[in-house]
C-alpha positions as CSV (number, residue, x, y, z in Angstrom):
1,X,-16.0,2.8,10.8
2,X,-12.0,2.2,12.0
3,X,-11.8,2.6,15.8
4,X,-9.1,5.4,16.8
5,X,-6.7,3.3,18.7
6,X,-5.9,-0.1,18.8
7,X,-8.3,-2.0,16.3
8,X,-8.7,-5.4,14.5
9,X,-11.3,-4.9,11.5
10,X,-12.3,-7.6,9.5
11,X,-14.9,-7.1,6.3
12,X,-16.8,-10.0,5.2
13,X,-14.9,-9.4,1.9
14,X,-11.3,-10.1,4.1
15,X,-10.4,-6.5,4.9
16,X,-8.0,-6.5,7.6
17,X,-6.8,-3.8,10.1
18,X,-4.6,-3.7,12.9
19,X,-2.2,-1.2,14.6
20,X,-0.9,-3.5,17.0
21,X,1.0,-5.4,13.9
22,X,1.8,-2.2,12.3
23,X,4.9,-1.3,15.2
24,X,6.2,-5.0,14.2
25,X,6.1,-4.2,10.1
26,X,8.2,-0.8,11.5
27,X,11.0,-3.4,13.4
28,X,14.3,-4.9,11.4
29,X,13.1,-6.4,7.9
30,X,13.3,-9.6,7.1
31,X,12.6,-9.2,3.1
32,X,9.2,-11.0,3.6
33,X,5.8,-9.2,4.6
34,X,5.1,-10.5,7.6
35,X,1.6,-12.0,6.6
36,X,3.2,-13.6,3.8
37,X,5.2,-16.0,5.9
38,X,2.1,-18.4,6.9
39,X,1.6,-18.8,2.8
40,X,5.3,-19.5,2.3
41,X,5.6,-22.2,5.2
42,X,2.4,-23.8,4.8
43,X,3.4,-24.0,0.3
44,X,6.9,-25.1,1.4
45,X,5.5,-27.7,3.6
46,X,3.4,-29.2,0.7
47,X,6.2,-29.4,-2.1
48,X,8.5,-31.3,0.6
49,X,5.6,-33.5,1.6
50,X,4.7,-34.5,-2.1
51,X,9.1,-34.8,-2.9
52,X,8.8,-36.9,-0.1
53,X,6.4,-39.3,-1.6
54,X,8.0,-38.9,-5.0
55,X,4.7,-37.3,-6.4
56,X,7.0,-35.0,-8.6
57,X,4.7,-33.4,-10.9
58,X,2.6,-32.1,-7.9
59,X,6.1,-31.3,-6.2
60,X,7.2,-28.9,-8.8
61,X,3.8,-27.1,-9.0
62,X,3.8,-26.8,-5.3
63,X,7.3,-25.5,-5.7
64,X,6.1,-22.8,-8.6
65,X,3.2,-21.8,-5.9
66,X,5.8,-21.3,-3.1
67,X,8.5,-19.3,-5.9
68,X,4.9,-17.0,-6.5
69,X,4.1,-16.2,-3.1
70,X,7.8,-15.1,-2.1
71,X,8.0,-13.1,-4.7
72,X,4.4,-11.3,-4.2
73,X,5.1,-11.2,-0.7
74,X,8.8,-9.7,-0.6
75,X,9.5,-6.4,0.8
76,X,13.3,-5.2,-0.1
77,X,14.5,-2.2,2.0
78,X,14.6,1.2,0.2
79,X,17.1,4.0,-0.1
80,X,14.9,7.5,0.8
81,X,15.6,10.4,-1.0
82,X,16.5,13.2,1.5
83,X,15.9,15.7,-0.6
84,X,13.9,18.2,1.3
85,X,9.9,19.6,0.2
86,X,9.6,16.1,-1.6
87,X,6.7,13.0,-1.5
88,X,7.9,9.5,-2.7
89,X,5.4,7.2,-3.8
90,X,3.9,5.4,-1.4
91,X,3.5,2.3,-3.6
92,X,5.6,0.3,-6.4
93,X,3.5,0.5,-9.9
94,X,2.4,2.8,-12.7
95,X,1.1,6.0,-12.8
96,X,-2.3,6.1,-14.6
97,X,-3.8,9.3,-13.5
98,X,-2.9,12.7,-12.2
99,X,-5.7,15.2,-12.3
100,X,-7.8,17.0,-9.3
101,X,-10.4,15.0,-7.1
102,X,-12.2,15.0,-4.0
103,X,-10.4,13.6,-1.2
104,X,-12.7,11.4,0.5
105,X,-11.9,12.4,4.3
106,X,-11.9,15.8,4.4
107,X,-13.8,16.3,0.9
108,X,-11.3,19.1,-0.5
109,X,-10.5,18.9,-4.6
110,X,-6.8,18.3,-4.7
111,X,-4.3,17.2,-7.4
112,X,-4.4,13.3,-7.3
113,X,-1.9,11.0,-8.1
114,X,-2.8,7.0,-9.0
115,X,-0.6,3.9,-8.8
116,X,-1.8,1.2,-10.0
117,X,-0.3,-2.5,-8.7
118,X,-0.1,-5.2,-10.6
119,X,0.3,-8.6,-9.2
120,X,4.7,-8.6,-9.6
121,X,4.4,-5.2,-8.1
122,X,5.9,-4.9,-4.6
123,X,2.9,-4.5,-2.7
124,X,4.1,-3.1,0.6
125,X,3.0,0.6,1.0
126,X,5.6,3.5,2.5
127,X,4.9,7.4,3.5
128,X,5.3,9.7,1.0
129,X,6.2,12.3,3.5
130,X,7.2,12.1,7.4
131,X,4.0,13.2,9.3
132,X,1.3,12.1,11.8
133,X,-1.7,9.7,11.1
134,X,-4.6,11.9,12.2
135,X,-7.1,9.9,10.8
136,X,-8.2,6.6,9.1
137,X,-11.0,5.7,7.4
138,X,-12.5,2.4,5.8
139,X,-15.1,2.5,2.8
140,X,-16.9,-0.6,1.8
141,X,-17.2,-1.2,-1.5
142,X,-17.0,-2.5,-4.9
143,X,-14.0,-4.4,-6.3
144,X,-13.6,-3.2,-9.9
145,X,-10.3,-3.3,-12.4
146,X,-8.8,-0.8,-10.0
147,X,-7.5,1.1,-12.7
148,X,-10.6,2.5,-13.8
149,X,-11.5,6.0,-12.2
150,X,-14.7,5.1,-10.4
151,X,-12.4,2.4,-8.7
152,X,-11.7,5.6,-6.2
153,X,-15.1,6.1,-5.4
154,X,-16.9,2.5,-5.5
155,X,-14.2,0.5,-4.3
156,X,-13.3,-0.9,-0.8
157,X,-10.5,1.1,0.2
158,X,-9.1,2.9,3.2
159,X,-8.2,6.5,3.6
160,X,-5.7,7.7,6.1
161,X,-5.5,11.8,6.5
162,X,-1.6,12.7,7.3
163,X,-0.5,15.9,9.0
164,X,3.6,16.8,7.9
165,X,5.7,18.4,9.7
166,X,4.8,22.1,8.7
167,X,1.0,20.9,8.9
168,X,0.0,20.5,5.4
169,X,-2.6,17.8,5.2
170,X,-2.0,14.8,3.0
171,X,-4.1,11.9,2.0
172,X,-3.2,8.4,0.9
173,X,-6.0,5.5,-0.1
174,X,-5.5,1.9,-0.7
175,X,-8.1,0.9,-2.6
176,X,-8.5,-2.4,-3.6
177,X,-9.4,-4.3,-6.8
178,X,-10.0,-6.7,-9.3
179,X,-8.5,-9.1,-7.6
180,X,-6.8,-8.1,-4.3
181,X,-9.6,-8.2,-2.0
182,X,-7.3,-7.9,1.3
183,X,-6.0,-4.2,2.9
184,X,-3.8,-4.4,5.7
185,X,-3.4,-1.7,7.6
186,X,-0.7,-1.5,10.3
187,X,-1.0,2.0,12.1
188,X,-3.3,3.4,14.3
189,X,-4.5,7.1,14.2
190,X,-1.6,9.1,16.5
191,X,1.3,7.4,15.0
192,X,4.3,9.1,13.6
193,X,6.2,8.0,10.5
194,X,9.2,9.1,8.5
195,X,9.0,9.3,4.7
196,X,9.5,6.1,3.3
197,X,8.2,4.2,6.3
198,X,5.7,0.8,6.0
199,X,2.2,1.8,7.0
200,X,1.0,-1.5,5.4
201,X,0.0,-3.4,2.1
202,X,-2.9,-4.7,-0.4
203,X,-3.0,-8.3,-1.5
204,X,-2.4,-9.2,-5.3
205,X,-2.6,-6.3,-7.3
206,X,-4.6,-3.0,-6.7
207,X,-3.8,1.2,-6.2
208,X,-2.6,4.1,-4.1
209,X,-4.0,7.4,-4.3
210,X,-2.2,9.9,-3.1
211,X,-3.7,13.4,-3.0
212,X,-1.3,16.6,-2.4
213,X,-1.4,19.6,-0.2
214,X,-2.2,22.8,-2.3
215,X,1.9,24.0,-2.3
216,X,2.5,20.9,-4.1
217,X,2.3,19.5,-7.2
218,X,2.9,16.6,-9.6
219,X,6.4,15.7,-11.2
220,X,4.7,12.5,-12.7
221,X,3.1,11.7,-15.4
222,X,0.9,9.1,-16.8
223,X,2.4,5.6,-17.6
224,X,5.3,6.3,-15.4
225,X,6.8,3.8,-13.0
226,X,7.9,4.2,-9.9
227,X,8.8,2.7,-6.9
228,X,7.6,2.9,-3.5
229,X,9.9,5.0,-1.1
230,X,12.5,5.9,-3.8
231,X,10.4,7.7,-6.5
232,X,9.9,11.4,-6.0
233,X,5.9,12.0,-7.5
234,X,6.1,15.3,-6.0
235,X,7.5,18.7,-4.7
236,X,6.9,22.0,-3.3
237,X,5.9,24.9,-5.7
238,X,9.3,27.2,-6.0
239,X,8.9,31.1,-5.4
């Protein structure tokens, strides 16, 4: 269970939690997840260590590794639409489900939206909406293809319940998958965001699942792509 405040949560499985990071992921970008920057140096350190010793084939893989992990770890800024009774996706990816679920914090069916990551996917998440974190919760759990359906229900993944600004309640889970075995959470329950905000990330390939408030619905379909912060995956019904 994720504590209310301040928290640090590691799983055995490398889950990771922390709102104390999550204020610096909200300071100036650098274009690099933070947690990515201890991969980069440590790969860049190796391919200059074996140029230095002329070990060149071992050079240029270490220089492919270090190329991989900038790439998988970048985190370009976003232009947020500002067009009002809106959600942008809160992750980069495809679409590969829309259909009503079970929300697993407050247990309410709701129309459901999946991303699905894959490992070139940006993999820094963003609010779909401005609002306040009211809750979070973690799930232990499996780590299958997490584009398969029971991948929302089996899978480690972590819920947060948000509360807009006319108090419709929204809820987005990471969950992770086949191969990204690492959620990083960087708010704490309290927190305000705007839309298109960082609230954190999942390591090398996984999905978001955003369910809507019952005046929205889906503008998305499946096999879509969209982008996290820029790609509108839902509005308001219209009178």
């Amino acid at each position: 269970m994720i504590k209310k405040s301040r928290f640090n949560l590691i799983s055995p499985e490398g889950y990771a939690c922390s709102g104390h990071e999550g204020r610096q992921m909200r300071k100036a970008n650098i274009g690099v997840a933070p947690e990515g920057l201890p991969f980069l140096f440590l790969l860049a350190l190796t391919t200059l260590t074996f140029a230095a010793l002329r070990c060149w084939p071992l050079a240029l893989l270490f220089l492919v590794f270090t190329w991989f992990a900038g790439h998988f770890f970048r985190d370009p800024e976003r232009v947020v639409p500002t067009e009002a009774d809106a959600a942008v996706s809160p992750a980069d990816g495809r679409i590969v489900r829309v259909e009503p679920k079970a929300d697993p914090i407050t247990g309410e069916v709701r129309p459901c939206i999946s991303i699905f990551m894959n490992v070139v996917n940006v993999h820094v998440n963003r609010m779909p909406v401005a609002g306040k974190i009211e809750a979070i919760r973690y799930f232990p759990g499996a780590f299958f293809n997490a584009a398969l359906d029971k991948a929302s229900t089996d899978n480690e993944r972590c819920a947060y319940l948000v509360r807009d600004e006319e108090d419709r309640p929204w809820v987005m889970v990471q969950v992770a998958g086949l191969v990204a075995r690492r959620i990083v959470c960087r708010v704490e329950e309290g927190d305000s965001l705007a839309r298109g905000e960082r609230y954190g990330m999942i390591r090398f390939g996984s999905r978001v699942d955003l369910y809507l408030p019952p005046d929205y619905s889906a503008v998305v379909t499946n096999g879509d792509v969209v982008t996290a912060g820029e790609s509108i995956l839902a509005r308001k019904f219209r009178a």
